[in-house]
N, C-alpha and C positions, 0 to 999 in steps of 0.2 A: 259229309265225310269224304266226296269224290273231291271236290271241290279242293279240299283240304290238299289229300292225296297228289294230286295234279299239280297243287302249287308246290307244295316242298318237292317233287319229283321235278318242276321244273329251276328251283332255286338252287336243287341241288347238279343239274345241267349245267347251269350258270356259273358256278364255282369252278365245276370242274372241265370248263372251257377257260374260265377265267384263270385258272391253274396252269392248261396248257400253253395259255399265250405267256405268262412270266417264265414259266422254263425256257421255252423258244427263244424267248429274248436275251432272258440272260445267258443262255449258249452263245445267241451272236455275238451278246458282249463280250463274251470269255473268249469267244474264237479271234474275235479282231483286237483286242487287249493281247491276246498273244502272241500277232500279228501282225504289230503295227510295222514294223520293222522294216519288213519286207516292200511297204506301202510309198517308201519315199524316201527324203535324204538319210542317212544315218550318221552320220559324222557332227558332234560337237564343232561349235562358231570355236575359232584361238580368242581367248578372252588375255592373254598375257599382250601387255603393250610398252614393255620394258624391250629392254637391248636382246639382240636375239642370241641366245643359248644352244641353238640346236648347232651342234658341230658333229656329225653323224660322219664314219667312214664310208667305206663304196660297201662293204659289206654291210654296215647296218642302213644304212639306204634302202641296197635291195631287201631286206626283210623287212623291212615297213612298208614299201611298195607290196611286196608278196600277202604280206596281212591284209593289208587294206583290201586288195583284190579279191583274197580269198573270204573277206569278211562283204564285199559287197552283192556274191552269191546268196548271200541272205542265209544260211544253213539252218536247219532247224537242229534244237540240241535234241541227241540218245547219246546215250553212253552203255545202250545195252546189248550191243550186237561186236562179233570181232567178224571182222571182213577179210573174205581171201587177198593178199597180197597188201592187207591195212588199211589203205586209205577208204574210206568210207566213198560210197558211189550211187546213193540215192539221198543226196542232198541234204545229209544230219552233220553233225560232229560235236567234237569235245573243246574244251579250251587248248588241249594237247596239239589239236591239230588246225590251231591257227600259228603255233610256234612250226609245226613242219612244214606249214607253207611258206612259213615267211623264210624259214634258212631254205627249204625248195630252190627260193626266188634267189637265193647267193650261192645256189651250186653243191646244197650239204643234203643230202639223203637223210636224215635222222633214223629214219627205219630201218636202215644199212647200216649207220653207224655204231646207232644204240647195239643192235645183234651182236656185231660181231666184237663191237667191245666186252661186253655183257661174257659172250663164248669165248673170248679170250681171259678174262680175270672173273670167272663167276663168281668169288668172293667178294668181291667188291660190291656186289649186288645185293651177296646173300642179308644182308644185316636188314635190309629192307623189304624185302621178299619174304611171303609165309614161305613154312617150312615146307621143303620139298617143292615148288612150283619152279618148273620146265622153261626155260626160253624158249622165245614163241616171239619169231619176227614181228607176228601182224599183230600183235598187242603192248608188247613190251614197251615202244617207244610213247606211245599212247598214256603211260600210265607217267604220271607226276614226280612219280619215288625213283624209277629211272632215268628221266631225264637230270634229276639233282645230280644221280650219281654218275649220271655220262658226263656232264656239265660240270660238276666238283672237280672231276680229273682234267678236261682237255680242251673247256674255256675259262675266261679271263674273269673271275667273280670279284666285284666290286662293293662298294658301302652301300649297307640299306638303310642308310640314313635321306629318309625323304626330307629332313630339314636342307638337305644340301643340292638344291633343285638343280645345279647346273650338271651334278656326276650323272643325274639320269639322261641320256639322248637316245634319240630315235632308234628305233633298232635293239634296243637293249630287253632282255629276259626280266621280269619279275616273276618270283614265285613266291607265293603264299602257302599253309598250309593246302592243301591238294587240289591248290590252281593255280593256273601261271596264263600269262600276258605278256603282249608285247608292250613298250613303251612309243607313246604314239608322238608324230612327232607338232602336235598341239598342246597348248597349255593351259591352266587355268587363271585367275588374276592373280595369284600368288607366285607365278612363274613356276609352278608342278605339275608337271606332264600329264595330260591323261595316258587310261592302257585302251589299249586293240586285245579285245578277250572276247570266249563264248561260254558264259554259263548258265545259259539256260534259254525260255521262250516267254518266261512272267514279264506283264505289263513293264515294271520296275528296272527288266534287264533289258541294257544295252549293248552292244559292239564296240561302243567307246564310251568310257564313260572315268570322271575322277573320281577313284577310291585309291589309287596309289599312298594317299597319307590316311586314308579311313575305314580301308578295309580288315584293317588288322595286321599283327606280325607281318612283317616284310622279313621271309626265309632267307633268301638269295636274290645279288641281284647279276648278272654274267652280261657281258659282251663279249660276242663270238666272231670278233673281228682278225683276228691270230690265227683262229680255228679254220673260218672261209680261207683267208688269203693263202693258209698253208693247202688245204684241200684242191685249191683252185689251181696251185701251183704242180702239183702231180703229175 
């Protein structure tokens, strides 16, 4: 009967070592799956080997420049925290705010501008906004539903026909339902652009990546070339 005892005490050891080492492991996996990112290059090869398409202004320039930069800080995605003064400062972010880097890079504050357009026609807002919620610098710009509506009135919205590979150029806004991206200025072999986005830290998700024709409804598409050159002009 000892004998016995001893053995299934010890079998039962065995499992629950053998237990602890698959959790262990599969956390490594899950930790560097959700981190691969961070580990080396990120950027998509240009697969497009047709006549070159990209005819980018100086302001969509610098916003693809600005993305890329701010996209090769590697950021980890939250979207659960609002930070004094907005910009996030321990290394997370949103898709929101690879768009505020990249106009950053061309001279446009979006935090600045979203507010105070926002406090000057708060109806314009209201229709997207729950009822009753406050304008609030450090979040406002942050959120998807504002920037449509800063972006609706006082940049250049274009077709979101991704069958029409050439209207998309570098620099230019995509928005989807409650995500937005840059337009990157690489292609696929169909001559359609990848985007410069952040949604998330799963295996799956990348920094650049082509869904522009497969992610779904294309909302809007804006170039804020009008918008810089007039700002810059001030």
């Amino acid at each position: 009967m000892t004998t016995r005892s001893s053995r299934g005490r010890k079998r039962y050891v065995t499992l629950a070592i053998l237990l602890l080492v698959i959790v262990v492991l599969t956390g490594g996996v899950v930790f560097l799956l959700s981190n691969w990112r961070s580990s080396g290059p990120w950027r998509l090869d240009d697969a497009w080997g047709g006549q070159n398409l990209n005819h980018p202004g100086p302001v969509g320039t610098k916003m693809l420049s600005g993305a890329v930069a701010y996209l090769d800080t590697a950021p980890k995605y939250d979207g659960s925290k609002v930070y004094p003064g907005g910009v996030p400062n321990d290394g997370t972010g949103v898709c929101t705010d690879v768009v505020w880097y990249a106009a950053k890079a061309a001279g446009m504050d979006l935090r600045e501008l979203v507010d105070a357009d926002r406090r000057a026609d708060p109806q314009a807002y209201a229709a997207m906004a729950p009822e009753g919620e406050a304008p609030n610098p450090d979040i406002d710009y942050r959120r998807v539903r504002n920037l449509i509506v800063y972006f609706d009135r006082h940049a250049q919205s274009l077709s979101t026909d991704t069958t029409d590979v050439a209207s998309w150029q570098p620099g230019d806004i995509v928005v989807w339902k409650e995500h937005v991206a840059i337009i990157s200025d690489r292609r696929n072999a169909q001559g359609l652009p990848y985007v410069l986005h952040h949604e998330g830290n799963g295996f799956w998700s990348r920094y650049e990546a082509d869904v522009l024709g497969s992610r779904g409804k294309v909302w809007r598409h804006y170039r804020l070339e009008s918008l810089g050159t007039k700002i810059a002009g001030r």
